[in-house]
Steps between C-alpha positions, in 0.01 A plus 500: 500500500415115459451331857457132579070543444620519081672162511260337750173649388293157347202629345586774222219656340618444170137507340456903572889539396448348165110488403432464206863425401495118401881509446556576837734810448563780754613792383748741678462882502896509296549653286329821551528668141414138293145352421697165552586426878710221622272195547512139663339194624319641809422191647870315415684797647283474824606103522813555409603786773337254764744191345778740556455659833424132626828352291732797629304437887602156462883566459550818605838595689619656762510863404833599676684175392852572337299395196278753460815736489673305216198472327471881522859506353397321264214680398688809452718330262222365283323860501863643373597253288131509330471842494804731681707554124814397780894519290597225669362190349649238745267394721695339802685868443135638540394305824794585678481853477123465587602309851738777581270747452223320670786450780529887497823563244419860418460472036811594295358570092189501323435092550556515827279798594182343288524208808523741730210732391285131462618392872358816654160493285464137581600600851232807514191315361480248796505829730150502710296793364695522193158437278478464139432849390602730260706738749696209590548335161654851388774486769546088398559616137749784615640240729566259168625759268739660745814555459471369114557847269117532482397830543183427746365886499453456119253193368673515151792370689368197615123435329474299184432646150392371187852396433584284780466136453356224713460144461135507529255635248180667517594779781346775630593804275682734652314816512264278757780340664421780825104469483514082514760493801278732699225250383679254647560606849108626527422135419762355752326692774205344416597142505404424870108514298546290227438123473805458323787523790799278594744399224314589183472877615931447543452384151290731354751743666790338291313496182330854542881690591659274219193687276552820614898487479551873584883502499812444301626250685382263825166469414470094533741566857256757625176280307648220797587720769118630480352135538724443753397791701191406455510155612704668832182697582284241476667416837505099439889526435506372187725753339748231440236333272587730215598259228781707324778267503253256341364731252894578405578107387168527312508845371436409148155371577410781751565759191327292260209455754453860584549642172230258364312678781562822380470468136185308528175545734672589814431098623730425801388116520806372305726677687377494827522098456870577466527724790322273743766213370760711579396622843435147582847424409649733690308378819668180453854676419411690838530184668721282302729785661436517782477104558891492331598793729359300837676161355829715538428540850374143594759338330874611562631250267418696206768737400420872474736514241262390290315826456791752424201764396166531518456473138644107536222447790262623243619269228461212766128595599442508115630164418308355845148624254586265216206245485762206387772328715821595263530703269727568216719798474288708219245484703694636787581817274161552346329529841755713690508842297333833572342736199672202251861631644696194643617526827750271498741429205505147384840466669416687799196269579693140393744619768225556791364165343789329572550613814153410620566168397840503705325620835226219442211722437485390152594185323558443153268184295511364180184463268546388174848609498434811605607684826225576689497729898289385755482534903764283687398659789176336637441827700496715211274223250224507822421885451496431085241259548330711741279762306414523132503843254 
């Protein structure tokens, strides 16, 4: 896989890659069946992995903080609630039943058992030796569909057909949904060769599963999980760099994006613009968090009570990205939703506002009439200022 030489290497030898192609495209070997292939800016995606292994060097954490573990818990509930089909709409519901799980609570019901089943894949791809292959990726997709009313010994059970919907357009049809996967995994064991490594192979991963989409359900959960494995085997543990809760706020323009992609030439530039914006943004959620969660520590005088969930530390690490010093409510609301569901009812999150402003983390301002939040703490304003999206 990838190894520091990718992201340190200085002198590419872009002129042999691309003679002869003035626009500067490099062309992947996916997909294997179309005479288009899923191009990009050669010479931008080689900058741009360098600007992000340097950026996430620069503020990397500590990888067995508590905040890699909520972050985890987290991530499980943005790969569920973007993709899981879970009953129970209420999210604080949601990330309680993930902790107790992740805790060890053995899964009551069908929610409950999806977490489970994406604990123990998420679990078994960080395993040493447990390589991306296709022997392995056949026990992760029994892993995911266990337990779930899909028969697994029958692929009409579980495969998509011409009458299943998706989101995206331009998909692989399904009578070569078999031949393109196992296209897939002979080009992943060829990666370590390419030029192209590092994030935009994770990408291309994304985009090329997303493609394929060879099931009925969890095929932008399993389109993550493979990045992420990926990025776990490229042994620079940056697994937590997988920008799905980010991707989740924006969904609208990651689905426009990629299905402009599809429908089009098979150009990634667009959207791999979008994806390096959002990876960089979760770098700097990475360590919003884990600057809030070591403020808790240093300074006793702030009350714990403050975060009654994890979901409520999340909402605080989002509002600590806003660019301005107060903001007004709507603007509150528009940034903290998932997939365009609110999290937070409007009375739900004028009560945690108000109670912010009653422990002194927030304060309440008046511009031209109108009320306005900002940070009363000076603690809390000092990490807000500290990086930019």
């Amino acid at each position: 896989m990838a190894n520091l030489d990718y992201f340190l290497k200085k002198n590419w030898n872009t002129n042999k890659l691309l003679d002869g192609n003035e626009s500067n495209l490099y062309f992947s070997k996916i997909p294997s069946f179309s005479a288009y292939k899923f191009n990009f800016n050669f010479k931008n995606r080689i900058n741009n992995d360098h600007f992000l292994y340097d950026y996430s060097l620069a503020f990397k954490i500590n990888s067995d903080s508590k905040t890699i573990k909520e972050i985890q818990m987290l991530e499980i509930l943005s790969l569920l609630e973007l993709d899981g089909n879970l009953e129970e709409k209420n999210v604080l519901v949601n990330i309680k039943r993930i902790k107790e799980i992740y805790d060890g609570r053995k899964p009551s019901g069908k929610d409950e058992k999806k977490i489970w089943n994406l604990i123990e894949v998420l679990n078994l791809i960080k395993v040493e030796g447990f390589n991306i292959n296709e022997n392995n990726f056949e026990l992760i997709i029994h892993i995911i569909f266990r337990n779930l009313g899909f028969d697994l010994d029958s692929k009409n059970s579980y495969y998509r057909n011409e009458k299943d919907k998706s989101i995206f357009k331009g998909l692989v049809e399904t009578s070569l949904i078999d031949k393109e996967l196992n296209y897939l995994f002979e080009n992943i064991q060829t990666l370590s060769k390419n030029d192209i490594q590092g994030f935009t192979s994770a990408y291309l991963l994304l985009v090329n599963f997303i493609f394929i989409s060879p099931y009925k359900e969890f095929n932008i959960l399993i389109a993550f999980l493979l990045s992420k494995w990926f990025l776990v085997k490229m042994e620079l543990e940056y697994e937590h760099l997988t920008p799905i809760n980010h991707l989740g706020i924006n969904w609208k323009n990651f689905v426009t994006l990629l299905n402009k992609s599809l429908t089009s030439d098979f150009n990634l530039d667009e959207l791999f613009v979008f994806l390096d914006s959002s990876l960089k943004s979760k770098v700097n959620y990475l360590y919003r968090f884990d600057l809030l969660n070591n403020l808790f520590l240093e300074n006793k005088k702030i009350p714990k009570s403050i975060f009654p969930n994890i979901i409520c530390k999340a909402f605080i690490v989002n509002v600590l990205s806003y660019k301005n010093n107060s903001w007004k409510i709507e603007k509150i609301k528009s940034s903290f939703n998932y997939k365009n569901q609110v999290i937070f009812t409007d009375l739900q999150l004028e009560s945690y506002l108000n109670f912010l402003v009653e422990s002194k983390i927030l304060k309440t301002i008046s511009k031209n009439n109108i009320k306005n939040y900002a940070f009363a703490d000076s603690d809390f304003e000092k990490i807000r200022r500290l990086l930019k999206d």
